[in-house]
py3Dmol code that shows the C-alpha trace and the ligand (Angstrom):
import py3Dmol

protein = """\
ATOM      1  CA  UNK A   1     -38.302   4.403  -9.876  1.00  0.00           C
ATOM      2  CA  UNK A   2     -38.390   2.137 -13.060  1.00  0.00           C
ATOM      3  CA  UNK A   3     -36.942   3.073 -16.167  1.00  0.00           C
ATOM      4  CA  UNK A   4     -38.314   1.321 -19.210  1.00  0.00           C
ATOM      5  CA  UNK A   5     -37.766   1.877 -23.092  1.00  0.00           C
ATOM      6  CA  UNK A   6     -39.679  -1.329 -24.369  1.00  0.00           C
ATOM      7  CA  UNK A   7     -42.684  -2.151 -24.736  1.00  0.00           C
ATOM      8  CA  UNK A   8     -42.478  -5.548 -23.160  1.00  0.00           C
ATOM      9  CA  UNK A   9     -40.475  -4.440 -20.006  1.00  0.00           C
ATOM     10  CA  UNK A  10     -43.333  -1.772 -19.680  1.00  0.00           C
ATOM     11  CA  UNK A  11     -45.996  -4.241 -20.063  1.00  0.00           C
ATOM     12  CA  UNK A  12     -44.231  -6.657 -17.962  1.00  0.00           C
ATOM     13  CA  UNK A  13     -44.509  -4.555 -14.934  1.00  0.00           C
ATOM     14  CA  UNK A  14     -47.824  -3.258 -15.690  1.00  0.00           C
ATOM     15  CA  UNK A  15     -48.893  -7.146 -15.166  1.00  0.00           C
ATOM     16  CA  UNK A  16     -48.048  -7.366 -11.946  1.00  0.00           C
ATOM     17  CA  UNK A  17     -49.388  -3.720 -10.908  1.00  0.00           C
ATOM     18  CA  UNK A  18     -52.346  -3.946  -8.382  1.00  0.00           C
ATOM     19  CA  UNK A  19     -54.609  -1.223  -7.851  1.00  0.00           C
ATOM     20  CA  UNK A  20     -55.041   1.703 -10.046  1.00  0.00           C
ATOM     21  CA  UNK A  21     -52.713   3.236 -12.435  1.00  0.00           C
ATOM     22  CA  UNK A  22     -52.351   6.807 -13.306  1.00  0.00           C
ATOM     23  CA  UNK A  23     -50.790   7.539 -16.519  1.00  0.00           C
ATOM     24  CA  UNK A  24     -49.088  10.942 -17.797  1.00  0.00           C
ATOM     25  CA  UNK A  25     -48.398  11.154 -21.526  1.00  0.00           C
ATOM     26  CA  UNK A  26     -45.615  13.717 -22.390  1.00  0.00           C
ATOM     27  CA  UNK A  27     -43.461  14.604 -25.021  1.00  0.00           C
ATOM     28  CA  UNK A  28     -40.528  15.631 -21.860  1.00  0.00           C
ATOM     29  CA  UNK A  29     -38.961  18.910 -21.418  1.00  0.00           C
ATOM     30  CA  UNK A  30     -41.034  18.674 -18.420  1.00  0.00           C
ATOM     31  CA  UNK A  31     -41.916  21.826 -16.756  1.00  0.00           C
ATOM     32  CA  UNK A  32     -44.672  22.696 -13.554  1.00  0.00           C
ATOM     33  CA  UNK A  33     -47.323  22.145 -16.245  1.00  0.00           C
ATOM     34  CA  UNK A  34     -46.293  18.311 -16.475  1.00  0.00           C
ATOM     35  CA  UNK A  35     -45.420  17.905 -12.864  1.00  0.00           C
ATOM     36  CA  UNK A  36     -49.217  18.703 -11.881  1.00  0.00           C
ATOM     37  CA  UNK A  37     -50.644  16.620 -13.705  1.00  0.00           C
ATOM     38  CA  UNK A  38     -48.326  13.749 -12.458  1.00  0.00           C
ATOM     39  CA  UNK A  39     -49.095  15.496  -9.100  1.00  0.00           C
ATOM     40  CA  UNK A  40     -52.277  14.565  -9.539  1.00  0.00           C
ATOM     41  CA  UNK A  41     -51.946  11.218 -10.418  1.00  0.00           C
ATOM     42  CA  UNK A  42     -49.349  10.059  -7.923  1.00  0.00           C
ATOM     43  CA  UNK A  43     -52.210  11.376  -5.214  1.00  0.00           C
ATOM     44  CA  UNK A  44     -55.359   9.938  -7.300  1.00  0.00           C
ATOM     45  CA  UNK A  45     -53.793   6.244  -8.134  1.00  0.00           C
ATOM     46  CA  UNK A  46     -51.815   3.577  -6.567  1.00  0.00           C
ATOM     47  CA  UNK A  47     -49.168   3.539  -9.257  1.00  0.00           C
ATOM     48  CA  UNK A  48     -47.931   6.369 -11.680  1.00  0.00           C
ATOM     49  CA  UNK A  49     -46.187   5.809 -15.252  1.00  0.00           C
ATOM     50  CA  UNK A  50     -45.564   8.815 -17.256  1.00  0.00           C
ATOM     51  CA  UNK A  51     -44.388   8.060 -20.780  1.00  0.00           C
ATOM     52  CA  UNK A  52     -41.537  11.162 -22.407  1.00  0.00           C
ATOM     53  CA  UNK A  53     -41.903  10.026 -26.696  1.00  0.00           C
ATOM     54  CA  UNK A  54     -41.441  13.299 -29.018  1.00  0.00           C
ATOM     55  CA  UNK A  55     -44.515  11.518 -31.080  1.00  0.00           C
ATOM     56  CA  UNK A  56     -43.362  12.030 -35.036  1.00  0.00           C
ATOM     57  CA  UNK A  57     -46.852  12.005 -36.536  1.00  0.00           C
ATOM     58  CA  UNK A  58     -48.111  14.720 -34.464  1.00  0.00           C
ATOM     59  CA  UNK A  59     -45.781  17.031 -36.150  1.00  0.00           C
ATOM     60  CA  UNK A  60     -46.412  18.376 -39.654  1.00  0.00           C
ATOM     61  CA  UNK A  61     -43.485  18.757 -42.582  1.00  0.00           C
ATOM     62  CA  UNK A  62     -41.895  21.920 -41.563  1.00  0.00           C
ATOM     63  CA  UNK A  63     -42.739  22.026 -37.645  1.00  0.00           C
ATOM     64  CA  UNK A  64     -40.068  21.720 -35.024  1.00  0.00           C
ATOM     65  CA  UNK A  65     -39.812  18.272 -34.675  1.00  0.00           C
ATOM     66  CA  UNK A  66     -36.080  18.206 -35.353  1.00  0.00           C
ATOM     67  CA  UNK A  67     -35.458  20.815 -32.458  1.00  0.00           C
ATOM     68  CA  UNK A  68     -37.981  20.020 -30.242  1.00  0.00           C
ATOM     69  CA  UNK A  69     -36.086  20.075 -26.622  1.00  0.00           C
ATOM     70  CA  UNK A  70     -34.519  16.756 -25.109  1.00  0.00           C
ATOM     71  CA  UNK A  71     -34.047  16.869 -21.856  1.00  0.00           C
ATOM     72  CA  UNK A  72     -34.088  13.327 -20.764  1.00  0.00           C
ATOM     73  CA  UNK A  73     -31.663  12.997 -17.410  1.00  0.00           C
ATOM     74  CA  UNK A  74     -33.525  16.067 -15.740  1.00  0.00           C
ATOM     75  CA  UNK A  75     -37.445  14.567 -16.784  1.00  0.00           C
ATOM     76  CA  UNK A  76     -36.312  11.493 -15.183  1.00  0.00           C
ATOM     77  CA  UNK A  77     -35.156  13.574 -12.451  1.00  0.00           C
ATOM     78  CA  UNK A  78     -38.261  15.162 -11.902  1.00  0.00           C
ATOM     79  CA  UNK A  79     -40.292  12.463 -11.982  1.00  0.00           C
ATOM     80  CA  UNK A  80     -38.516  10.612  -9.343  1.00  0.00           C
ATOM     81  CA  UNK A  81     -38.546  14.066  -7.256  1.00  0.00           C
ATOM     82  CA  UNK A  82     -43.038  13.403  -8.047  1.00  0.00           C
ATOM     83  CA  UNK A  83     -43.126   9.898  -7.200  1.00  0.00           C
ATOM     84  CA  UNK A  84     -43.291   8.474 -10.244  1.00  0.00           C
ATOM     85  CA  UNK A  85     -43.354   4.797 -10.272  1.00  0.00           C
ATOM     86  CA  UNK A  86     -42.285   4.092 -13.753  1.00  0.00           C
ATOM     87  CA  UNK A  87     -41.033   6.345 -16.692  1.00  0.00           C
ATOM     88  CA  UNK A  88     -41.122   4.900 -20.471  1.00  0.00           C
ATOM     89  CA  UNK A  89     -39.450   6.283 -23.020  1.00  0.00           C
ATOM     90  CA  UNK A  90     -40.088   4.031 -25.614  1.00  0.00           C
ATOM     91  CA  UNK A  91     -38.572   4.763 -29.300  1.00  0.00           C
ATOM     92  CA  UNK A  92     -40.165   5.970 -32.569  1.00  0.00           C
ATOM     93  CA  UNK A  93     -39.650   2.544 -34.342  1.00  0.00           C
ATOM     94  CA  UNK A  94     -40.987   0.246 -31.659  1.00  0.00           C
ATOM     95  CA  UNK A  95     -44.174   2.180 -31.541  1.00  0.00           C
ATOM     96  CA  UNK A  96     -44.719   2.898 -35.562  1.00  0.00           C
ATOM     97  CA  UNK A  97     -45.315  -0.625 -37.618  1.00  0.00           C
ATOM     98  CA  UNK A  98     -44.976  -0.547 -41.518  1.00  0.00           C
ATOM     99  CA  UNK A  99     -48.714  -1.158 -42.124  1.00  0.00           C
ATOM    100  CA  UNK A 100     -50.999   0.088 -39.797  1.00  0.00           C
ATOM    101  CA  UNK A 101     -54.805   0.997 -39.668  1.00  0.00           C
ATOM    102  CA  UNK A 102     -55.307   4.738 -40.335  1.00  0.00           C
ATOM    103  CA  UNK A 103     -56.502   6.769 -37.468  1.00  0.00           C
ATOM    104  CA  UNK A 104     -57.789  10.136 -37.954  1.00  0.00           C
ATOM    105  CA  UNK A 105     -59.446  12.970 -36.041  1.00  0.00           C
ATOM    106  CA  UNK A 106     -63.682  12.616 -36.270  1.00  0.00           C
ATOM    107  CA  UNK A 107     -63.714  15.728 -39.649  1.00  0.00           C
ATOM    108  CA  UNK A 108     -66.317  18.245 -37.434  1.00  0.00           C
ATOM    109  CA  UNK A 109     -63.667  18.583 -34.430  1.00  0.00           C
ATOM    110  CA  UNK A 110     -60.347  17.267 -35.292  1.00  0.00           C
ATOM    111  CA  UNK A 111     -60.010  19.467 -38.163  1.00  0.00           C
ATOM    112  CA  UNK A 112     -61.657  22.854 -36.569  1.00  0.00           C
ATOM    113  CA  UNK A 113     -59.453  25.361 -35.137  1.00  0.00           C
ATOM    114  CA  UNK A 114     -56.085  23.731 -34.121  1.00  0.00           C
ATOM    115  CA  UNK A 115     -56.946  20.950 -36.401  1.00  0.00           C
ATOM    116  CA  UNK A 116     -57.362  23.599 -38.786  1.00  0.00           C
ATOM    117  CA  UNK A 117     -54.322  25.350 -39.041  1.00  0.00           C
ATOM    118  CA  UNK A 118     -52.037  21.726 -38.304  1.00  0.00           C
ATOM    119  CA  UNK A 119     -54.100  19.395 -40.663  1.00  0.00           C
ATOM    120  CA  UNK A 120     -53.334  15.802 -39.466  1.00  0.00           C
ATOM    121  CA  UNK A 121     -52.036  17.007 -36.143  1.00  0.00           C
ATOM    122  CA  UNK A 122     -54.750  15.328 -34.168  1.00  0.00           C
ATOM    123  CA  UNK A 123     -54.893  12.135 -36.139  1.00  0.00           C
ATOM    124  CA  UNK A 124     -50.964  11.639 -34.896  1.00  0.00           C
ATOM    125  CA  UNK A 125     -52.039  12.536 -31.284  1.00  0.00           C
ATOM    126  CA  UNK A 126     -55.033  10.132 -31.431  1.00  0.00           C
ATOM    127  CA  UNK A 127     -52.300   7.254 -32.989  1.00  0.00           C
ATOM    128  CA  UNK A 128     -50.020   7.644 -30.184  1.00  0.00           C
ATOM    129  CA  UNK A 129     -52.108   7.938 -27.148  1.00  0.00           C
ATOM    130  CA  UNK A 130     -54.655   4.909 -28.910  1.00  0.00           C
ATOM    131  CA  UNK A 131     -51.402   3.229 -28.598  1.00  0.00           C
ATOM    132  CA  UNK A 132     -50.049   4.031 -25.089  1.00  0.00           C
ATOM    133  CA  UNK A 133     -53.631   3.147 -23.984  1.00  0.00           C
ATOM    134  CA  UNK A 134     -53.059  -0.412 -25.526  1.00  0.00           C
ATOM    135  CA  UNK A 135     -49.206  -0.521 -24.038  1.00  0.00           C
ATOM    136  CA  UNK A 136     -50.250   0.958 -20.318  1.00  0.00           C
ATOM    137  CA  UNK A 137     -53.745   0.065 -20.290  1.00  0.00           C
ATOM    138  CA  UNK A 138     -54.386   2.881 -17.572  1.00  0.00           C
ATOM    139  CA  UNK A 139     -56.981   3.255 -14.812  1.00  0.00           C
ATOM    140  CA  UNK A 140     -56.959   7.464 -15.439  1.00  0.00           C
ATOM    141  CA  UNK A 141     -54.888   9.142 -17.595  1.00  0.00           C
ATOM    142  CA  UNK A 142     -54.010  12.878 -17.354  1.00  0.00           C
ATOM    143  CA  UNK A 143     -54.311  15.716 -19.841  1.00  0.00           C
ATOM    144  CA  UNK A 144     -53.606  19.339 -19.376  1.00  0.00           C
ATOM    145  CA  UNK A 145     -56.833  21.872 -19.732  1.00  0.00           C
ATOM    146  CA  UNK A 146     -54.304  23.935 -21.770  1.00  0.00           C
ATOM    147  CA  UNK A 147     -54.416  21.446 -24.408  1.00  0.00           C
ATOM    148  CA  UNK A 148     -58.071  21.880 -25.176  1.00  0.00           C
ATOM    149  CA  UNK A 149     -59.147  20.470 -28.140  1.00  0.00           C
ATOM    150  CA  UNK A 150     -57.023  17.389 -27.593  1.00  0.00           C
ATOM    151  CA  UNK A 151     -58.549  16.619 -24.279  1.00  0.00           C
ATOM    152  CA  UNK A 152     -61.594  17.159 -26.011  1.00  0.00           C
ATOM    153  CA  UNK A 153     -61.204  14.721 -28.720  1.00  0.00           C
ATOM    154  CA  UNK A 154     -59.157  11.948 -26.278  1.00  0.00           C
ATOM    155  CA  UNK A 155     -62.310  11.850 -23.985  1.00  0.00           C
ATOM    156  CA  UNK A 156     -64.068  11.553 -27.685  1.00  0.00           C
ATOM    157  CA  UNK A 157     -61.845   8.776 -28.525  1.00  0.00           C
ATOM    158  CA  UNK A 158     -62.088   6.327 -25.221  1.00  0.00           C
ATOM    159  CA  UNK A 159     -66.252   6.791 -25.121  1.00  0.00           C
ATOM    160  CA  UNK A 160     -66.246   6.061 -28.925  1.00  0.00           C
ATOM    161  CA  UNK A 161     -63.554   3.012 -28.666  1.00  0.00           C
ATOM    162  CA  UNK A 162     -65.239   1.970 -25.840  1.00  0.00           C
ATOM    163  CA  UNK A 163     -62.160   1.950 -23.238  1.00  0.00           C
ATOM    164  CA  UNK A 164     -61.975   1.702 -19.791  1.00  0.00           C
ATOM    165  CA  UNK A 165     -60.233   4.428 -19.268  1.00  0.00           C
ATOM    166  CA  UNK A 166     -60.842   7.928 -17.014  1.00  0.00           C
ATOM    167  CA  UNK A 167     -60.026  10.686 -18.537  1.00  0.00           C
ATOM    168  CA  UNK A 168     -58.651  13.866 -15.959  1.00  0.00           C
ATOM    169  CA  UNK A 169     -58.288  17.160 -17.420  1.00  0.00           C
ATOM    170  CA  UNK A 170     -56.078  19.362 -15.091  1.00  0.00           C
ATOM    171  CA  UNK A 171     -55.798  23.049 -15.125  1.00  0.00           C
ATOM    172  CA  UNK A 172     -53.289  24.942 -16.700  1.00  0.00           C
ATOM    173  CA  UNK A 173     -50.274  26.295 -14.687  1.00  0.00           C
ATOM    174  CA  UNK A 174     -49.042  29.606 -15.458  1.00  0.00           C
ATOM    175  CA  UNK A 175     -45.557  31.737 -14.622  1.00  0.00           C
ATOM    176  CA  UNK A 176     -46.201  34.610 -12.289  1.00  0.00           C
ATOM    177  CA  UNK A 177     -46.817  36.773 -14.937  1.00  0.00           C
ATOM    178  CA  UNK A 178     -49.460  35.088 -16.231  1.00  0.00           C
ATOM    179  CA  UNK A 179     -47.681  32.965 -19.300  1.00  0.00           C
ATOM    180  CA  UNK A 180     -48.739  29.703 -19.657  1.00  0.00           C
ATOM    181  CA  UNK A 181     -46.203  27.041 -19.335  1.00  0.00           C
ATOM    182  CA  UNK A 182     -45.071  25.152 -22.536  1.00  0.00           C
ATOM    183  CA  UNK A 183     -41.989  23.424 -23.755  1.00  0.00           C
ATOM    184  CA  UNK A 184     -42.222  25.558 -26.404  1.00  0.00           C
ATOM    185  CA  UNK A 185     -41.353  28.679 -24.026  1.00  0.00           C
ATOM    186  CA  UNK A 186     -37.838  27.407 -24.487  1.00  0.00           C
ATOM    187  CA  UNK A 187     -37.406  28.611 -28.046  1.00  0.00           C
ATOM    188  CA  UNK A 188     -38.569  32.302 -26.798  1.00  0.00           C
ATOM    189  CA  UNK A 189     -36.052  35.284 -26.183  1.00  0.00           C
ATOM    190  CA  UNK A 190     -36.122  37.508 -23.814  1.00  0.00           C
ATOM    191  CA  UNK A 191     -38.166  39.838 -25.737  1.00  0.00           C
ATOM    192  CA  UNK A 192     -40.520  37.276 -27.587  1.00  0.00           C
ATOM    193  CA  UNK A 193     -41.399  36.175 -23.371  1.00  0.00           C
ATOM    194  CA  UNK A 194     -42.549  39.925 -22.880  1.00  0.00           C
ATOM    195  CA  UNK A 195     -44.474  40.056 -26.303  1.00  0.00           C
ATOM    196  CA  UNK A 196     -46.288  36.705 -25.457  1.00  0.00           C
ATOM    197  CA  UNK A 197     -48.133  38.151 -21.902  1.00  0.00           C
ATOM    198  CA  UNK A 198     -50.153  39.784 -24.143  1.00  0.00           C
ATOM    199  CA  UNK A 199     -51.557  36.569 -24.450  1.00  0.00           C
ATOM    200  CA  UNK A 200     -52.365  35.523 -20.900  1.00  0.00           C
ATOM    201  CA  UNK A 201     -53.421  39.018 -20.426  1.00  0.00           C
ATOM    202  CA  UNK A 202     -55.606  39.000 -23.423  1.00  0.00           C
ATOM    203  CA  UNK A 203     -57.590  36.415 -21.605  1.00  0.00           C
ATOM    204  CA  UNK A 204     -57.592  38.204 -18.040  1.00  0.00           C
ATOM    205  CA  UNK A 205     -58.841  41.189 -20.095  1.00  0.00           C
ATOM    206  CA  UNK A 206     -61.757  38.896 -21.128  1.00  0.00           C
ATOM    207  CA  UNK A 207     -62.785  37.930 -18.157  1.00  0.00           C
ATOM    208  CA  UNK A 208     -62.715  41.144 -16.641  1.00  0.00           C
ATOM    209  CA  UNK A 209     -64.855  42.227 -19.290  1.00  0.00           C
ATOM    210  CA  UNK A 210     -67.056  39.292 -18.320  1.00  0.00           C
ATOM    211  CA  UNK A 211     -67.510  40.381 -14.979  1.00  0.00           C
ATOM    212  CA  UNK A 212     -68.938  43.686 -16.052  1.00  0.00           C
ATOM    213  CA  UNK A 213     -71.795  41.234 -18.077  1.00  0.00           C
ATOM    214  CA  UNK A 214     -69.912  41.412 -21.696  1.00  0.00           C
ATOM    215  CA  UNK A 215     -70.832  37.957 -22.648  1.00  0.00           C
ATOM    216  CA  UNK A 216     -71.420  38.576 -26.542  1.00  0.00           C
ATOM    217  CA  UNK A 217     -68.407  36.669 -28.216  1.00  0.00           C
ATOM    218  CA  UNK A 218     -67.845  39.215 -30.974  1.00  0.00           C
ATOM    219  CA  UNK A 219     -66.748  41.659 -28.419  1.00  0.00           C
ATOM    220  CA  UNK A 220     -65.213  39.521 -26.136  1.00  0.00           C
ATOM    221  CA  UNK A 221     -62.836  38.918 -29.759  1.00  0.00           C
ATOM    222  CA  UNK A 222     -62.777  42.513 -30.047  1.00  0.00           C
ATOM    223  CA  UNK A 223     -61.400  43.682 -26.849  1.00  0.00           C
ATOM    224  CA  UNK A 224     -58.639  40.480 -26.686  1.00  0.00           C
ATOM    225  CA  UNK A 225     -57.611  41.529 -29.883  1.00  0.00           C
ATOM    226  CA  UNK A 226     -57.654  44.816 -29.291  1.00  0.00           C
ATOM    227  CA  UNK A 227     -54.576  43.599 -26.060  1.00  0.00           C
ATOM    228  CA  UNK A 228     -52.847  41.981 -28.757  1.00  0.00           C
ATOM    229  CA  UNK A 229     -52.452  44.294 -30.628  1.00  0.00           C
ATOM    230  CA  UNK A 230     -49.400  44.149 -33.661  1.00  0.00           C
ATOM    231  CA  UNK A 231     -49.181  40.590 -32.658  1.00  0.00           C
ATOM    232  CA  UNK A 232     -49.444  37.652 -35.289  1.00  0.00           C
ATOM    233  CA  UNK A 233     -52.803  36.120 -33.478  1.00  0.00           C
ATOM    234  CA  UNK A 234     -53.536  32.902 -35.510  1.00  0.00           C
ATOM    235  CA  UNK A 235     -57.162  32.860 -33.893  1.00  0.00           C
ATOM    236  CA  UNK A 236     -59.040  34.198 -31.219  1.00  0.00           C
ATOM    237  CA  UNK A 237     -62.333  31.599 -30.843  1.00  0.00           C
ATOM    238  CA  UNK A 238     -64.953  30.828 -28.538  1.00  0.00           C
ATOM    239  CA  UNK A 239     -66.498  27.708 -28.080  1.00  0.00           C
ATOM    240  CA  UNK A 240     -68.812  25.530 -25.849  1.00  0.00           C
ATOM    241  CA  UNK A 241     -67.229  22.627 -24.208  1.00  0.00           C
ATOM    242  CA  UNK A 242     -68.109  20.669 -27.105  1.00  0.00           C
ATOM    243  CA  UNK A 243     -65.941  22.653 -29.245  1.00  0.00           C
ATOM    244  CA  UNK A 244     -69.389  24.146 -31.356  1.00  0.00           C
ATOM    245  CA  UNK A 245     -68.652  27.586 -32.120  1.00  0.00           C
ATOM    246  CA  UNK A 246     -71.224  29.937 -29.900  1.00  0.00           C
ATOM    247  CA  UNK A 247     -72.417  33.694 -29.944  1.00  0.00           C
ATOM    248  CA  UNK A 248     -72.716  34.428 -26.560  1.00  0.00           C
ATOM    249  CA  UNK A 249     -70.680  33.360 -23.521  1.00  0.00           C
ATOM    250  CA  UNK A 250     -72.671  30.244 -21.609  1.00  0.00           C
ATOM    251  CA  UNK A 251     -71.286  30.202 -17.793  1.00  0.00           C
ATOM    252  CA  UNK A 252     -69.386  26.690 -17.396  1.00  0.00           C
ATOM    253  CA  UNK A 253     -69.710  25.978 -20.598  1.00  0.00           C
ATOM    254  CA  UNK A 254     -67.520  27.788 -22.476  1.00  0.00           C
ATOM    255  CA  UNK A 255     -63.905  27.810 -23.897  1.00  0.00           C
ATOM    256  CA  UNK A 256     -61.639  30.946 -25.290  1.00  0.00           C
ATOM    257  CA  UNK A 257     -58.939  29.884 -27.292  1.00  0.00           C
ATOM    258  CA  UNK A 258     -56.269  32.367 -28.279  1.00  0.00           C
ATOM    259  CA  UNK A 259     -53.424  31.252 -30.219  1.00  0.00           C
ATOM    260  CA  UNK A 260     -50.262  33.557 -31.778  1.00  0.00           C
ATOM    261  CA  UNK A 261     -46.865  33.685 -33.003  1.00  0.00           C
ATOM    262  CA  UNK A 262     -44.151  35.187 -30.887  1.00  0.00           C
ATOM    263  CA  UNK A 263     -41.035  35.087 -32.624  1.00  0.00           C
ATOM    264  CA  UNK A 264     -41.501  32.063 -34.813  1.00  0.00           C
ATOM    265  CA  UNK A 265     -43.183  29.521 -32.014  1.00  0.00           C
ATOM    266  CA  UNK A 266     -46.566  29.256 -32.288  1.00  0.00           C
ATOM    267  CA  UNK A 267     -47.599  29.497 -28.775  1.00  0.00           C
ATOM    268  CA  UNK A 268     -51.651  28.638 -27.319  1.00  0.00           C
ATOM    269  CA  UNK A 269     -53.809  29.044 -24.388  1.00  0.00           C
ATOM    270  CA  UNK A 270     -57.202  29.289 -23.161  1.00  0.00           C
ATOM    271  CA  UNK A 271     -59.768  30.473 -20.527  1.00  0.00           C
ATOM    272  CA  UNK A 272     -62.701  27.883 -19.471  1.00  0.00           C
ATOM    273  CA  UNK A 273     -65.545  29.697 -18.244  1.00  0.00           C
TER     274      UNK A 273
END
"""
ligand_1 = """\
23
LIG
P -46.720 17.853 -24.008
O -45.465 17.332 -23.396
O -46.606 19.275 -24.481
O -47.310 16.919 -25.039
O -47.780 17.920 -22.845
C -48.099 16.779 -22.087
C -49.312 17.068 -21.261
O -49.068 18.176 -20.396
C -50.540 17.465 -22.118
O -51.686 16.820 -21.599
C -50.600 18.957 -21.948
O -51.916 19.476 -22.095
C -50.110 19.114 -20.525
N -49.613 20.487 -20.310
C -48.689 21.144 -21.039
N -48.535 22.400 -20.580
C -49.384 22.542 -19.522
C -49.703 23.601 -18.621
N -49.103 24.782 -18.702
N -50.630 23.365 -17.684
C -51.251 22.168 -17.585
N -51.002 21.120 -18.396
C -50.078 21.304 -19.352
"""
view = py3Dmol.view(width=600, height=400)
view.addModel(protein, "pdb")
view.setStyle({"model": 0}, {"cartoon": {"style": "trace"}})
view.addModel(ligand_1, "xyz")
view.setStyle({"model": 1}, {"stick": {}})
view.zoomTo()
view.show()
């Protein structure tokens, strides 16, 4: 497996790649989450590169940029373990010029829900992965399902840029338990880990509740709130896959979105019906 951390070694081998290439975008700490989408890619493509860059501009003043875990001699570990072909880990001032042309998230869904709450968080994710496009120029690239609103808006992004790129959403691995899996799960004690199933189970509640025909989103909200109960939910939202807020639950086209604070880390997940 290649190791690269410029962008002309990285584009130097991309040259001479033949077939299709399967990219993975991460910020590292990799956990099962990562590893299926790379899965999925090392199966689906005849090369894999999967990129580890903590992105800066993603992060708002006062987020956990700073302490955001590095875990660089395992990720490369794992990815060797996956198949990986390549790993880049390119750094913050190769990527970022001085003057650059402003991206930012389309207003209606970049700054709805997540966008929201992290104003400007989407128009750093849309920089960066506009930019690994240009430095990998993929065949597919792979984005996790948990992740939502970002896969949303990247599929947004290539159709309205016009790049030939496919877009794979993969589903969201979970612990045994139920919790989904984040490198954020890292900052959580013991205690915080317990407090958080309430999310996970918040959205099993809501599909069980869906079984017995409960498809009116107000009480859908009502009974996952009612499971998280004394915990600091952010929001609790339901959506079409379009991200346009609905009333009533459409079958496979619909999205819960449940995020909360457990302990200080702002932890999210989602159901797709
Ligand atoms: P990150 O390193 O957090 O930026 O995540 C990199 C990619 O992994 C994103 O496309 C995420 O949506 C995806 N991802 C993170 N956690 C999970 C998970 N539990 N299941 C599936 N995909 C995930």
């Amino acid at each position: 497996m290649k190791i690269f951390k410029t962008i002309n070694e990285l584009k130097n081998y991309r040259k001479d790649c033949k077939g299709s290439v399967g990219f993975v975008p991460t910020m590292g700490a990799l956990h099962n989450g990562h590893l299926s989408l790379i899965k999925n890619s090392v199966e689906q493509n005849d090369k894999t590169i999967v990129s580890i860059f903590v992105n800066p501009t993603q992060f708002l003043p006062g987020e956990d940029l700073d302490i955001y875990p590095k875990r660089e001699l395992a990720d490369i570990k794992i990815c060797e373990l996956a198949g990986v072909d390549a790993v880049f880990i390119p750094n913050t001032k190769e990527i970022y010029g001085e003057i650059e042309p402003q991206i930012l998230a389309p207003n209606k869904k970049g700054y709805i829900l997540e966008g929201l709450k992290r104003p400007g968080h989407f128009d750093g994710v849309l920089r960066v992965v506009l930019k690994l496009f240009g430095i990998v120029n993929p065949t597919n690239a792979y984005f996790g399902k948990k992740d939502a609103q970002q896969l949303y808006l990247i599929k947004n992004m290539v159709n309205s840029f016009f790049l030939d790129i496919s877009i794979v959403g993969c589903e969201i691995v979970r612990e045994e338990d139920g919790l989904a899996l984040s490198s954020r799960n890292l900052y959580l004690s013991l205690e915080d880990r317990t407090e958080a199933l309430k999310i996970s189970k918040s959205l099993k509640v809501a599909s069980q509740a869906m079984i017995k025909g409960v498809f009116d989103c107000k009480k859908i909200k009502k009974i996952m709130s009612e499971t998280m109960e004394n915990m600091d939910i952010e929001y609790i939202e339901i959506v079409d896959r379009d991200f346009n807020k609905i009333d009533k639950i459409i079958l496979k086209n619909s999205i819960i979105l449940v995020v909360a604070i457990v302990g200080g880390t702002r932890l999210i997940d989602n159901l797709w019906i």
